[in-house]
C-alpha positions as a Markdown table, in Angstrom:
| # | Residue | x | y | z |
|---|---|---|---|---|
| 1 | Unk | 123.7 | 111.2 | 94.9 |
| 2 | Unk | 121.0 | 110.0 | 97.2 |
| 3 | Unk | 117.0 | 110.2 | 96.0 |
| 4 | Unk | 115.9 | 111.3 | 99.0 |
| 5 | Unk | 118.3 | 114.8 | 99.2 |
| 6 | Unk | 116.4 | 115.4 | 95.9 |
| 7 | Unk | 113.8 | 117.1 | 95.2 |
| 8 | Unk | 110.9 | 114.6 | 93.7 |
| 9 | Unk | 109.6 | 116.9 | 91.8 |
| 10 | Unk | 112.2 | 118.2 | 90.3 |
| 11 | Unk | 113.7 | 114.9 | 89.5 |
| 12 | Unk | 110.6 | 113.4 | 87.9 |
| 13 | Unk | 110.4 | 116.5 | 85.5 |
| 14 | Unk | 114.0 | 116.3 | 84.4 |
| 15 | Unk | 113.3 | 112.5 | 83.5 |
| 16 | Unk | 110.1 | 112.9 | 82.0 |
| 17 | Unk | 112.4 | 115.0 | 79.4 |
| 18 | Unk | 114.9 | 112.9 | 79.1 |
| 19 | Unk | 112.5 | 109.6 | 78.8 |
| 20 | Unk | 114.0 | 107.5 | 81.5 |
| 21 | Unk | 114.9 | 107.9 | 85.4 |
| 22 | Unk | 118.5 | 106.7 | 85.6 |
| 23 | Unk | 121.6 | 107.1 | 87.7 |
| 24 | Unk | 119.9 | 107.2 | 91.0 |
| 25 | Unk | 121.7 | 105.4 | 93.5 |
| 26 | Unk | 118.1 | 104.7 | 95.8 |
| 27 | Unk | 116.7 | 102.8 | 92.9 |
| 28 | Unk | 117.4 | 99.3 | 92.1 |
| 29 | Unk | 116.7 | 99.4 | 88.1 |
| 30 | Unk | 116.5 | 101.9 | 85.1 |
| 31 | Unk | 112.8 | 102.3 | 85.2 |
| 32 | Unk | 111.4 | 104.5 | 82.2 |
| 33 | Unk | 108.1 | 106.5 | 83.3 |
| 34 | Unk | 105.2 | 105.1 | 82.1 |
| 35 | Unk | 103.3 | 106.4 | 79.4 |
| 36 | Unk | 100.5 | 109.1 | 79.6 |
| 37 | Unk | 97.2 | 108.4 | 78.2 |
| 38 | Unk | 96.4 | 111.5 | 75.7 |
| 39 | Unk | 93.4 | 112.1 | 77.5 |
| 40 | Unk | 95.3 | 112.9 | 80.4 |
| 41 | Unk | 95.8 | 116.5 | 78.9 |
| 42 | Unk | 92.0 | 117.7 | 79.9 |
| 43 | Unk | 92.8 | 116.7 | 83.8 |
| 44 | Unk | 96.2 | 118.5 | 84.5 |
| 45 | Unk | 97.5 | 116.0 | 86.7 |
| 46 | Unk | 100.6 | 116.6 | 88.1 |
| 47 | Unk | 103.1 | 115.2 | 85.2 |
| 48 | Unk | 105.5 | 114.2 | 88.3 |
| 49 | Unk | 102.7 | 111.9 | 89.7 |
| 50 | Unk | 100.8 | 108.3 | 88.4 |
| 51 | Unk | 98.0 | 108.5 | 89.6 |
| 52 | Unk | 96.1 | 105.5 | 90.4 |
| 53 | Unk | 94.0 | 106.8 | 93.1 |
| 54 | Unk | 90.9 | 108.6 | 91.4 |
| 55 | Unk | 88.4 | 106.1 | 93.7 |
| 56 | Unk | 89.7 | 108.6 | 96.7 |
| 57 | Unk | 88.6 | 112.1 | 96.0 |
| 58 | Unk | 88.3 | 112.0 | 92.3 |
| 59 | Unk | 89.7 | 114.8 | 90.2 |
| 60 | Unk | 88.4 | 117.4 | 88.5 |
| 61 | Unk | 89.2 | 118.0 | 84.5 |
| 62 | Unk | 90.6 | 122.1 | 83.6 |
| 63 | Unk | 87.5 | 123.1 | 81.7 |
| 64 | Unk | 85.3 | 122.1 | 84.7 |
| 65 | Unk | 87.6 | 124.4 | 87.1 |
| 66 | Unk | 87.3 | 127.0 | 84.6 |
| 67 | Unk | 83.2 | 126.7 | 84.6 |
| 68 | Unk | 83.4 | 126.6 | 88.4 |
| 69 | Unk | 85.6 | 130.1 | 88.3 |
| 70 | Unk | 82.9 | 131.7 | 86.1 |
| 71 | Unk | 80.5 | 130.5 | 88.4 |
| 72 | Unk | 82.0 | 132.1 | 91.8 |
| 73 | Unk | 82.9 | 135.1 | 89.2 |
| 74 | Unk | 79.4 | 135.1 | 88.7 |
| 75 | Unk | 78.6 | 135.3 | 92.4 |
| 76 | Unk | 80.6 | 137.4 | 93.7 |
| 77 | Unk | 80.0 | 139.9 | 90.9 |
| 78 | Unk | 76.5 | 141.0 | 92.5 |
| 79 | Unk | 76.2 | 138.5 | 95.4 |
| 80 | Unk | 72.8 | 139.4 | 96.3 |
| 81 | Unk | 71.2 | 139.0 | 92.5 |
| 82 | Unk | 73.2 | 135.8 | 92.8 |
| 83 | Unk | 71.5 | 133.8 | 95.9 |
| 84 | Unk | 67.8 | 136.0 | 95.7 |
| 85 | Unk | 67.1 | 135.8 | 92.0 |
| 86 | Unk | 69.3 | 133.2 | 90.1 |
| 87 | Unk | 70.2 | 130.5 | 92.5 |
| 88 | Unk | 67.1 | 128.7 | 92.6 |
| 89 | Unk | 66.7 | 128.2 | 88.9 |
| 90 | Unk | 70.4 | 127.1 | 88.4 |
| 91 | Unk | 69.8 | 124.3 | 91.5 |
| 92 | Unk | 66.4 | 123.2 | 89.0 |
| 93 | Unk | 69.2 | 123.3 | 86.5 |
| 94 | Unk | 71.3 | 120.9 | 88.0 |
| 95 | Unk | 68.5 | 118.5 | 89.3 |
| 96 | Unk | 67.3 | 118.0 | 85.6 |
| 97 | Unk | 70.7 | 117.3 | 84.5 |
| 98 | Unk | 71.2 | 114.9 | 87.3 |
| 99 | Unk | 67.9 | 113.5 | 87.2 |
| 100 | Unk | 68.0 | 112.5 | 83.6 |
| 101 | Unk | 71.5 | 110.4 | 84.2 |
| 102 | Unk | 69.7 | 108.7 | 87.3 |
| 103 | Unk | 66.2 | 108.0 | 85.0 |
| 104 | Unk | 64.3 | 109.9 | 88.4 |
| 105 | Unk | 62.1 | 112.6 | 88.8 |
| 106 | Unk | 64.1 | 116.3 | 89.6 |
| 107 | Unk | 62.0 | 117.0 | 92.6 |
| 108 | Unk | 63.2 | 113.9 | 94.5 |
| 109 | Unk | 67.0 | 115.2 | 94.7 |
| 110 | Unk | 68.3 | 117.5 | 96.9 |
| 111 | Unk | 71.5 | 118.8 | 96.2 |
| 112 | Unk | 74.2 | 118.3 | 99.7 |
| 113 | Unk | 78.3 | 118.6 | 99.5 |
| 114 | Unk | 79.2 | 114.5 | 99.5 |
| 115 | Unk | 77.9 | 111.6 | 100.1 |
| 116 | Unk | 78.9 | 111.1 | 104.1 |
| 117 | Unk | 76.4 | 114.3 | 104.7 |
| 118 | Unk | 74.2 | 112.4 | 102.4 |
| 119 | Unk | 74.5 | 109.1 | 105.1 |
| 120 | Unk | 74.5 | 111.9 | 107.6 |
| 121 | Unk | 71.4 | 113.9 | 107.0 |
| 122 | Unk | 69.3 | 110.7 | 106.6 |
| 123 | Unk | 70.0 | 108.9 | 109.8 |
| 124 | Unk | 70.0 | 111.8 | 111.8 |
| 125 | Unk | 66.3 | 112.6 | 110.7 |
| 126 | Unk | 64.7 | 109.2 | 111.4 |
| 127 | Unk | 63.7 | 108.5 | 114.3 |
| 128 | Unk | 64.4 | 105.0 | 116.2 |
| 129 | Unk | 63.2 | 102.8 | 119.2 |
| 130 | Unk | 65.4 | 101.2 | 121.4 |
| 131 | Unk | 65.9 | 97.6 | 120.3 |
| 132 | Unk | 65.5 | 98.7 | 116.3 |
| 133 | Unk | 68.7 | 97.1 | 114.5 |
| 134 | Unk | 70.6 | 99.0 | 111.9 |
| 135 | Unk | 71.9 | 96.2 | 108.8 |
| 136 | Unk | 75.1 | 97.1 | 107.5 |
| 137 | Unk | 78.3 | 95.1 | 106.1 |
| 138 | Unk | 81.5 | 95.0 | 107.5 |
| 139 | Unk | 83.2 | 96.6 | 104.3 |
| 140 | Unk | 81.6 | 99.9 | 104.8 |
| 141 | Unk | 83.1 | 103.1 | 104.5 |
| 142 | Unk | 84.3 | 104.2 | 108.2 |
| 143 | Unk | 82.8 | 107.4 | 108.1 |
| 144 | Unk | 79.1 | 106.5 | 107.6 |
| 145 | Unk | 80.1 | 103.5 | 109.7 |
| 146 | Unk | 80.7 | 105.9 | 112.5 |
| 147 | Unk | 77.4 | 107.3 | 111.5 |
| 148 | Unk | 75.5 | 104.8 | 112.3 |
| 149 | Unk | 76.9 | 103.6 | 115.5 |
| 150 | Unk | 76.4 | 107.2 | 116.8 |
| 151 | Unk | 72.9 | 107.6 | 116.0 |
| 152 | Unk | 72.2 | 104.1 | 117.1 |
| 153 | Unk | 73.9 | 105.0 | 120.5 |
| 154 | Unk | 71.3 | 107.7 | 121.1 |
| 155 | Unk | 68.5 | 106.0 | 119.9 |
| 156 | Unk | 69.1 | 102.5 | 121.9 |
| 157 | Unk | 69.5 | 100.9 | 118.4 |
| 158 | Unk | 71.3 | 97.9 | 118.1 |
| 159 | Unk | 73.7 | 97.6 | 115.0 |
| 160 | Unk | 73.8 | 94.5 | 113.1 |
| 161 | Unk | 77.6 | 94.1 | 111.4 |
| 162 | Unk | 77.7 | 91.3 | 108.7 |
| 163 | Unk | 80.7 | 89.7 | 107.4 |
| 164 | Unk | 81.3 | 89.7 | 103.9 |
| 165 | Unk | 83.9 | 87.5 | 102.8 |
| 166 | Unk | 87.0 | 89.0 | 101.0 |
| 167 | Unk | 88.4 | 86.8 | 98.7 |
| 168 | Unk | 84.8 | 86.3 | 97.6 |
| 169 | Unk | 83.3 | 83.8 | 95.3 |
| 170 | Unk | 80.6 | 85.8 | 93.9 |
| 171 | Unk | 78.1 | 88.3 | 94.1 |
| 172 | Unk | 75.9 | 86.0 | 95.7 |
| 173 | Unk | 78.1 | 85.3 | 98.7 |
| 174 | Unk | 77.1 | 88.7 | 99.7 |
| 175 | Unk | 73.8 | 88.6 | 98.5 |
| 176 | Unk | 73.0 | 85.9 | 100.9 |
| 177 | Unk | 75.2 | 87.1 | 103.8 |
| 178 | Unk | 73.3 | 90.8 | 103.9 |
| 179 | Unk | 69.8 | 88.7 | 104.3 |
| 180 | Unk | 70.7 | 86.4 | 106.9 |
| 181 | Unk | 71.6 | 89.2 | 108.7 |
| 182 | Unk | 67.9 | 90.7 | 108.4 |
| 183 | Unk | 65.5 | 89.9 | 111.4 |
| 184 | Unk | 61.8 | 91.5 | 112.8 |
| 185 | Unk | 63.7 | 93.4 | 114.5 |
| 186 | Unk | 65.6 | 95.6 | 111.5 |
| 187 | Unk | 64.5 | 98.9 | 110.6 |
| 188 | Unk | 67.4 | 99.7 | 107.9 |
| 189 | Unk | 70.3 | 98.9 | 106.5 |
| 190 | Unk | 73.0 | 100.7 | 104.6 |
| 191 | Unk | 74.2 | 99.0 | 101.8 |
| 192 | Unk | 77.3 | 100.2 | 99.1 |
| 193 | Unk | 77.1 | 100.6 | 95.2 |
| 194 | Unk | 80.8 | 99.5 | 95.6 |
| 195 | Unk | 82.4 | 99.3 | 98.8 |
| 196 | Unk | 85.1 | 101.7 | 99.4 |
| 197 | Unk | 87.7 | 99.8 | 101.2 |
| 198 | Unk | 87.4 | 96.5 | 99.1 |
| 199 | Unk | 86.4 | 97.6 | 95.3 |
| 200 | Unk | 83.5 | 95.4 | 95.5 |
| 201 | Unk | 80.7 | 95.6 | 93.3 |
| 202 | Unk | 77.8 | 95.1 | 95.5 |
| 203 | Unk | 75.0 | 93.2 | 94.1 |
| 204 | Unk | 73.0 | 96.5 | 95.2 |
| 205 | Unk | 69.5 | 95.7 | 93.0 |
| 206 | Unk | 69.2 | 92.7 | 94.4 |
| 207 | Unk | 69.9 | 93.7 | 97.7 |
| 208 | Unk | 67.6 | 97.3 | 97.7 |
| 209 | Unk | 64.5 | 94.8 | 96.1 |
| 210 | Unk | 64.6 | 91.7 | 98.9 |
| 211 | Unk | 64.9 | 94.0 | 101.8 |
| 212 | Unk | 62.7 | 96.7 | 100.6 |
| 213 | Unk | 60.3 | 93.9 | 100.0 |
| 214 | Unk | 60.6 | 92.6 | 103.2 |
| 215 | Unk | 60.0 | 96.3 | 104.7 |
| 216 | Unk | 63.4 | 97.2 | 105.3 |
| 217 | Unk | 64.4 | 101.0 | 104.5 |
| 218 | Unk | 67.4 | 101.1 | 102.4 |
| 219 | Unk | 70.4 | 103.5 | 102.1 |
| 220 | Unk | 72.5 | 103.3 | 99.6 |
| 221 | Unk | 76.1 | 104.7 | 100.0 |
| 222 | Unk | 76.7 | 104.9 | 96.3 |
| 223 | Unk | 79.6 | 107.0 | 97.1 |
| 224 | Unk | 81.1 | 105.2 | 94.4 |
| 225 | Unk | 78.0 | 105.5 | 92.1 |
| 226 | Unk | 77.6 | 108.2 | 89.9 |
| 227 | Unk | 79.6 | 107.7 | 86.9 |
| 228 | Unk | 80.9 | 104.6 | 87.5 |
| 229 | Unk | 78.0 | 102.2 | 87.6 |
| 230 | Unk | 74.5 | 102.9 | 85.6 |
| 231 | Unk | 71.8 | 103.6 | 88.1 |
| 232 | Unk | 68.2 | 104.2 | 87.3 |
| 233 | Unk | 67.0 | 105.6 | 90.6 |
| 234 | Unk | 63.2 | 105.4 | 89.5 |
| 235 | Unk | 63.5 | 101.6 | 89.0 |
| 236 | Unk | 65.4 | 100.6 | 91.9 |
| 237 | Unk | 63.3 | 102.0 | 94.4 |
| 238 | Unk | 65.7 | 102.5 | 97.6 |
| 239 | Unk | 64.4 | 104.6 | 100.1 |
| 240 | Unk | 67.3 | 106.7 | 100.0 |
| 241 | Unk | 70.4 | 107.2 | 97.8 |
| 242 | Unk | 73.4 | 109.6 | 98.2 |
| 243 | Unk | 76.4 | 109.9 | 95.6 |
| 244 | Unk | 79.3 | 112.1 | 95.4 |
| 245 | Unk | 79.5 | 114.2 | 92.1 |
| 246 | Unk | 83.0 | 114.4 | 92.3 |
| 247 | Unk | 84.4 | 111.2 | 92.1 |
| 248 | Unk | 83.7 | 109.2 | 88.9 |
| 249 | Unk | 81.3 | 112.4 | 87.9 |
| 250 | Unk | 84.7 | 113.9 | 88.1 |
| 251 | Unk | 82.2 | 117.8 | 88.7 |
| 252 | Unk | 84.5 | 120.1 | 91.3 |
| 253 | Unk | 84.6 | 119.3 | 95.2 |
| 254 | Unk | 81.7 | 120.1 | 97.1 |
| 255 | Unk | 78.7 | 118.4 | 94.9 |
| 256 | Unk | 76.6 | 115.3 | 95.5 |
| 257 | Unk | 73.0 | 114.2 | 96.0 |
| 258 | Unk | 70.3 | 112.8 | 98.1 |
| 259 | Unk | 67.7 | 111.3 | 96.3 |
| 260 | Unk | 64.5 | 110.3 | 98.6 |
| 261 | Unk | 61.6 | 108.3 | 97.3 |
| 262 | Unk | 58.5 | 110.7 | 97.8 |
| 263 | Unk | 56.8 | 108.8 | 100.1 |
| 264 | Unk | 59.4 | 109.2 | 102.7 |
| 265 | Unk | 60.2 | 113.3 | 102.3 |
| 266 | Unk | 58.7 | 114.3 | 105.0 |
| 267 | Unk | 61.1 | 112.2 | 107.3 |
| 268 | Unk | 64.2 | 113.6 | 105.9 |
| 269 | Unk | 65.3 | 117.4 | 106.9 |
| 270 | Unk | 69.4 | 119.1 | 106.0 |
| 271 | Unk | 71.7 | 118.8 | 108.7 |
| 272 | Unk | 71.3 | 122.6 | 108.6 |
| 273 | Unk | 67.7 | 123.9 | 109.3 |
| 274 | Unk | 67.6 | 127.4 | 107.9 |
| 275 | Unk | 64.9 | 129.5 | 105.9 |
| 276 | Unk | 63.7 | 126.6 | 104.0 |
| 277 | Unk | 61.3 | 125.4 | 106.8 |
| 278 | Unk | 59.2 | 128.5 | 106.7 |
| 279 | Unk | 59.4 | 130.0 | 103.4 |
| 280 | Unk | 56.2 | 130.6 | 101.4 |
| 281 | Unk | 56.2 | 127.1 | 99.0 |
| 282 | Unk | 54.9 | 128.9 | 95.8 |
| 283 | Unk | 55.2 | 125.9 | 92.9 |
| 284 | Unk | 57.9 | 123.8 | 95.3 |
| 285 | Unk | 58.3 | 121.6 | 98.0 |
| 286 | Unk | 59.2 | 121.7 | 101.2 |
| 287 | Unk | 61.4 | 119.1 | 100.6 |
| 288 | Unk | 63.4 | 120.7 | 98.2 |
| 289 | Unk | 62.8 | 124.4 | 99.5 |
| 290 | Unk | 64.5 | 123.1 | 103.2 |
| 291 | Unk | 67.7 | 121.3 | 101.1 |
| 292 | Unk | 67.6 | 124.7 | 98.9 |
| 293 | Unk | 68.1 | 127.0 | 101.5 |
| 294 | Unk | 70.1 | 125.5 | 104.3 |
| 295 | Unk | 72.1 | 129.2 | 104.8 |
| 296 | Unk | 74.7 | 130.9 | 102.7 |
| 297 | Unk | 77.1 | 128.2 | 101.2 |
| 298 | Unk | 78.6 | 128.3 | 97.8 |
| 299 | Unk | 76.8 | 126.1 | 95.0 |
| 300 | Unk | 79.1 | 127.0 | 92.3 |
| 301 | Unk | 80.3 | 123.1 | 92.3 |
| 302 | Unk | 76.7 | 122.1 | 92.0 |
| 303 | Unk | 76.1 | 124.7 | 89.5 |
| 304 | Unk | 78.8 | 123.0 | 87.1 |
| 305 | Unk | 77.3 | 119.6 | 87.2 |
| 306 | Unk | 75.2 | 120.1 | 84.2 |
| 307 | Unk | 78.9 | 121.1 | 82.1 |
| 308 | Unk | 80.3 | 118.0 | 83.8 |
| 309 | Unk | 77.7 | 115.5 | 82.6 |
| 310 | Unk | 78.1 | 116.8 | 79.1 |
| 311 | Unk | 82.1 | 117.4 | 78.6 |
| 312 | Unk | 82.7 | 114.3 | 79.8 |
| 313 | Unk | 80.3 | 112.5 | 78.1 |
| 314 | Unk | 81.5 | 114.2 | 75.2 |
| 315 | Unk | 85.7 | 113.1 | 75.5 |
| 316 | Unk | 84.8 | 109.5 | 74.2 |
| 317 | Unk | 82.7 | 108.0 | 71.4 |
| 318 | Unk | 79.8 | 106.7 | 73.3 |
| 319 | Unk | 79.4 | 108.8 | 75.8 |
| 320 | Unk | 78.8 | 107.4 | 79.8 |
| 321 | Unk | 78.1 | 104.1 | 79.2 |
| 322 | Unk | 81.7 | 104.0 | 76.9 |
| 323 | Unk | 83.5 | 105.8 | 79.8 |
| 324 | Unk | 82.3 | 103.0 | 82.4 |
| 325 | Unk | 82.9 | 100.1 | 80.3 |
| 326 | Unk | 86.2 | 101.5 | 79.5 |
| 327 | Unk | 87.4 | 102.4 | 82.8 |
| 328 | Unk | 85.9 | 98.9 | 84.2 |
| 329 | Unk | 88.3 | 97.1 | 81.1 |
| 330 | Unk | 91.3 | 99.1 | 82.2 |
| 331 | Unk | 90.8 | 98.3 | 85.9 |
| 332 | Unk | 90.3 | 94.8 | 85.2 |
| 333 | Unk | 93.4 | 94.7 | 83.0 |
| 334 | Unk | 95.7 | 96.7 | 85.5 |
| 335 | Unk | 94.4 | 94.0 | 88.5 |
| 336 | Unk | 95.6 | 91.3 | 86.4 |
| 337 | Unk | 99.2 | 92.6 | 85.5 |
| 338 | Unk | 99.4 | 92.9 | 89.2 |
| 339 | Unk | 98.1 | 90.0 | 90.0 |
| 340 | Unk | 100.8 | 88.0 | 87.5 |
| 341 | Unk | 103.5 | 90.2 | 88.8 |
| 342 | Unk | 102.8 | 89.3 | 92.5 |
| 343 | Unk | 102.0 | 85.8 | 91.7 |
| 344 | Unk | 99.1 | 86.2 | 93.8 |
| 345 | Unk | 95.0 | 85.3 | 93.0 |
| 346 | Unk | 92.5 | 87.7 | 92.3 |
| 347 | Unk | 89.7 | 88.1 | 95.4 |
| 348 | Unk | 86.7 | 88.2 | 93.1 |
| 349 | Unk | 85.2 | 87.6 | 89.8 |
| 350 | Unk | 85.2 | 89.9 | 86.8 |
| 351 | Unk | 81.4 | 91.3 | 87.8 |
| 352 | Unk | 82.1 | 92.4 | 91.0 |
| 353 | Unk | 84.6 | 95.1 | 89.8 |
| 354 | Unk | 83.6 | 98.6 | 88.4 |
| 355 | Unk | 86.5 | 100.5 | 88.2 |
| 356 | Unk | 88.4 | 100.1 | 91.1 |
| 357 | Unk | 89.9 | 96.9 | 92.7 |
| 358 | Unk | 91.7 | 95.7 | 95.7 |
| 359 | Unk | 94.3 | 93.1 | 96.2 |
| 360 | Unk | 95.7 | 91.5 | 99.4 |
| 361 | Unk | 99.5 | 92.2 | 98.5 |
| 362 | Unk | 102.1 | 89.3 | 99.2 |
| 363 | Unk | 104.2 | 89.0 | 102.3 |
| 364 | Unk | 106.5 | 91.2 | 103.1 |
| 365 | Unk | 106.9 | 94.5 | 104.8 |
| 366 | Unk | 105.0 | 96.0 | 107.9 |
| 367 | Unk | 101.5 | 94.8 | 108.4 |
| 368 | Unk | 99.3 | 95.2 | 111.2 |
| 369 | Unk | 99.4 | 99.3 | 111.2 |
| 370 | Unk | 96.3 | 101.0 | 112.3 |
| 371 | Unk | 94.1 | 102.6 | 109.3 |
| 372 | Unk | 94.3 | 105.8 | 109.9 |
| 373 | Unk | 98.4 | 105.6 | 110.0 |
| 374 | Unk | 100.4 | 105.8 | 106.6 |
| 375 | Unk | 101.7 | 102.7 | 105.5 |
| 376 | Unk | 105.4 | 103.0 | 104.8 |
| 377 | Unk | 104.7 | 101.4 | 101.4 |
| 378 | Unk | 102.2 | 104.1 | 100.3 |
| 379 | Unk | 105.1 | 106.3 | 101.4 |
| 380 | Unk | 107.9 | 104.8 | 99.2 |
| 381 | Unk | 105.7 | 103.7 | 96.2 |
| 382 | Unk | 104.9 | 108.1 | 96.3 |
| 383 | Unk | 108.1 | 109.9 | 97.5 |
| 384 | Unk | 110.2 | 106.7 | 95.4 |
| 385 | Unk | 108.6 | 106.2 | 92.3 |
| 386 | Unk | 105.9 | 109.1 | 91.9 |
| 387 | Unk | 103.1 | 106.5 | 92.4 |
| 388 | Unk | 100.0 | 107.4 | 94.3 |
| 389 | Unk | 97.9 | 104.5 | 94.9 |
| 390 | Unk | 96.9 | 103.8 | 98.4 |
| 391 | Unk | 97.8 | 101.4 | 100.7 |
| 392 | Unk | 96.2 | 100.1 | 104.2 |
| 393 | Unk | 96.4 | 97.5 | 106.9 |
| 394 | Unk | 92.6 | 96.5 | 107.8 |
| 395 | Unk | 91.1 | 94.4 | 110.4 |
| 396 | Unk | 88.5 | 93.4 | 108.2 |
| 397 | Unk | 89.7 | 90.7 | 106.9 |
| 398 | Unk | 92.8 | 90.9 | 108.4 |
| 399 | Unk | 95.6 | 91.8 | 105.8 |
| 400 | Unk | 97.3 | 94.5 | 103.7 |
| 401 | Unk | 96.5 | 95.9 | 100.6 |
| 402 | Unk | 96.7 | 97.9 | 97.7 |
| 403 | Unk | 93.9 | 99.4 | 95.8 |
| 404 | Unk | 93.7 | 100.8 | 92.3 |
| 405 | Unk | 91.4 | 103.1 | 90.0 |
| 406 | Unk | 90.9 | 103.1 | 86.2 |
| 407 | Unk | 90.1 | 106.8 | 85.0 |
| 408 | Unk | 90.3 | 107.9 | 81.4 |
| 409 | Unk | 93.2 | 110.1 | 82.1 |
| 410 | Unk | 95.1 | 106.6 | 83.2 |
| 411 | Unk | 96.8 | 104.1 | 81.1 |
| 412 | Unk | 97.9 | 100.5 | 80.7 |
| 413 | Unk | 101.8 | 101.4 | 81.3 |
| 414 | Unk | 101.6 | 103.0 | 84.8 |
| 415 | Unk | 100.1 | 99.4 | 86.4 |
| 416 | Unk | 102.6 | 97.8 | 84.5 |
| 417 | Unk | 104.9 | 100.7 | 86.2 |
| 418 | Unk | 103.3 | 100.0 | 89.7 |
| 419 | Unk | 104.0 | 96.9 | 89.1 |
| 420 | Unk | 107.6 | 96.9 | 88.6 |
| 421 | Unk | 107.8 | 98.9 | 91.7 |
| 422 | Unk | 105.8 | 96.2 | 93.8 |
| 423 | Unk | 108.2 | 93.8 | 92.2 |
| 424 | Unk | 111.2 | 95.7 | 93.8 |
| 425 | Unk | 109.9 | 96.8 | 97.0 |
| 426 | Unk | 108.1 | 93.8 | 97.9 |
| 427 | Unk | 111.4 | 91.5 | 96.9 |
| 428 | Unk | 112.8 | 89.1 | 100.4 |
């Protein structure tokens, strides 16, 4: 009998009932499938899958998809009623829920889909002179990356790429590599909460206070933000912010935020320019009123971000600040089982994770791939073992790796599981 003329799924549920995965000819040991945290139940994971990839898209607990459904149910009940009389006053709903997390004011958020139209709606609002240089690290996220190099093609902008080192000593190896980068010349630069390809935890206060302070407008990609690290918006006093609501928030698909420091809202305008720009102000802004009405789109995710905040605050003893410090423990404790498995070092110290982390795997195995092509590994570790935890080639440092996320639905068995399978498939 050969793995691959079987159905995974299939397989996976007939061993999760017997305990164990045995008698298949493709793999090389009996390996029993990890253990489920109990918290796992609120999520409704697939039971057939580890997941150890939250950091990509998140994933949304079954009480939160049932508030969403009562939202559209809501909506689509008396559509009209919905967006004319109601819709306002649950997006004020949302923006006090969110503002209160983020210690800001409400009327400094606008409420946008994820965090690249976050990138996206500030950069192509400001306005640049030819010669103005864009800061932003070489550990970016490719999307706002490609952002950036097509606004500063049309502006006659010049983009300045800084290398971060990775393995990295500390938080200050980036700290001083991002301001030797700054010169007279730069106008802004993007900077990540934690970087998405790399796991790092930015020294981002440091960084948003020295190059505020020397009159550079920041933007914080902290699509890896909210949720996972504490921010205090107010206090940190970046020109712009963006986070996704749906990653470590874990609120439906479809719901992030732009905060802009007042003094700067009349730069910034939606991608979509709709109703909001004429519309009588009454006790608004325009600000707000243009993010509020950017045309007929469903809020319903951003409508259940207030229910997010609070279930999930409410799973664990502690609240938020429990949930980060536990996820950041787990993550910490998965990297090092892998890391003793492998036999290989870790890239960075203990504070510059949060609750993802990245490790250069061994030799062995294809390398060189382009990003956006699978890597055969990702490929076996998911259709072989049930494991989906992502793998890349990168140019940047040069290398292939392995990334995994801590979530409270995850627990210490499956990266002792992920390792086992690493140990196998990684083997001369």
């Amino acid at each position: 009998m050969q793995f691959h003329d079987i159905d995974i799924k299939l397989l996976l549920a007939a061993a999760l009932k017997k305990g164990i995965i045995d008698g298949l000819n493709a793999l090389p040991l009996c390996m029993s499938l990890p253990v489920r945290n109990p918290l796992a139940k609120h999520w409704g994971l697939d039971a057939n899958c580890v997941f150890l990839n939250h950091g990509s898209f998140g994933a949304t607990p079954i009480a939160i998809r049932e508030e969403q459904r009562k939202w559209q149910n809501l909506l689509e009940d008396e559509p009209v009623r919905f967006y004319e009389n109601l819709a306002m006053g649950f997006m004020e709903n949302t923006r006090m829920s969110l503002a209160k997390m983020l210690q800001c004011n409400a009327e400094d958020l606008a409420l946008v889909e994820n965090a690249t139209t976050g990138v996206n709606t500030v950069l192509r609002s400001l306005v640049f002179n030819e010669g103005d240089e864009i800061l932003v690290p070489d550990h970016a996220y490719q999307a706002c990356r490609n952002a950036i190099d097509f606004v500063a093609k049309r502006w006659g902008a010049k983009v300045v790429t800084v290398n971060i080192p990775f393995p990295i000593e500390g938080p200050h190896i980036a700290l001083d590599a991002v301001m030797a980068g700054v010169s007279e010349r730069t106008v802004l630069a993007m900077i990540d909460t934690v970087t998405s390809p790399t796991g790092l935890l930015m020294p981002f206060e440091q960084l948003v206070q020295q190059l505020e302070a020397k009159g550079v407008a920041v933007l914080l990609d902290a699509a890896h933000g909210i949720g996972m690290v504490p921010l205090a918006l107010d206090e940190l006093g970046a020109s712009y912010t963006t986070s996704n609501c749906h990653k470590w928030l874990c609120a439906p698909k479809g719901s992030a935020f732009l905060h802009v420091r007042k003094d700067l809202q009349h730069l910034i305008h939606p991608l979509t320019i709709s109703h909001g720009m004429t519309f009588p102000l009454g006790d608004t802004t325009r600000f707000r009123h243009e993010f509020d009405w950017t045309g007929t789109r469903d809020i319903t995710a951003a409508c259940s971000i207030p229910a997010t905040i609070d279930y999930m605050a409410n799973m664990v003893e502690g609240g938020w600040p429990a949930i980060m410090q536990h996820n950041h423990d787990l993550a910490m404790k998965g990297r090092g089982i892998l890391c003793e498995r492998l036999g290989i070092d870790a890239p960075c110290p203990e504070d510059m994770i949060a609750c993802i982390a990245t490790l250069e795997l061994p030799a062995g195995g294809e390398a060189g791939i382009p990003l956006h092509e699978p890597d055969p590994l990702h490929k076996v570790l998911q259709d072989k073992y049930g494991i989906q935890v992502p793998v890349w080639s990168w140019e940047s440092p040069k290398g292939r790796y392995i990334r995994i996320s801590a979530q409270l639905y995850n627990h210490i068995d499956e990266y002792h599981y992920l390792a086992d399978a690493l140990s196998v498939e990684l083997s001369p």
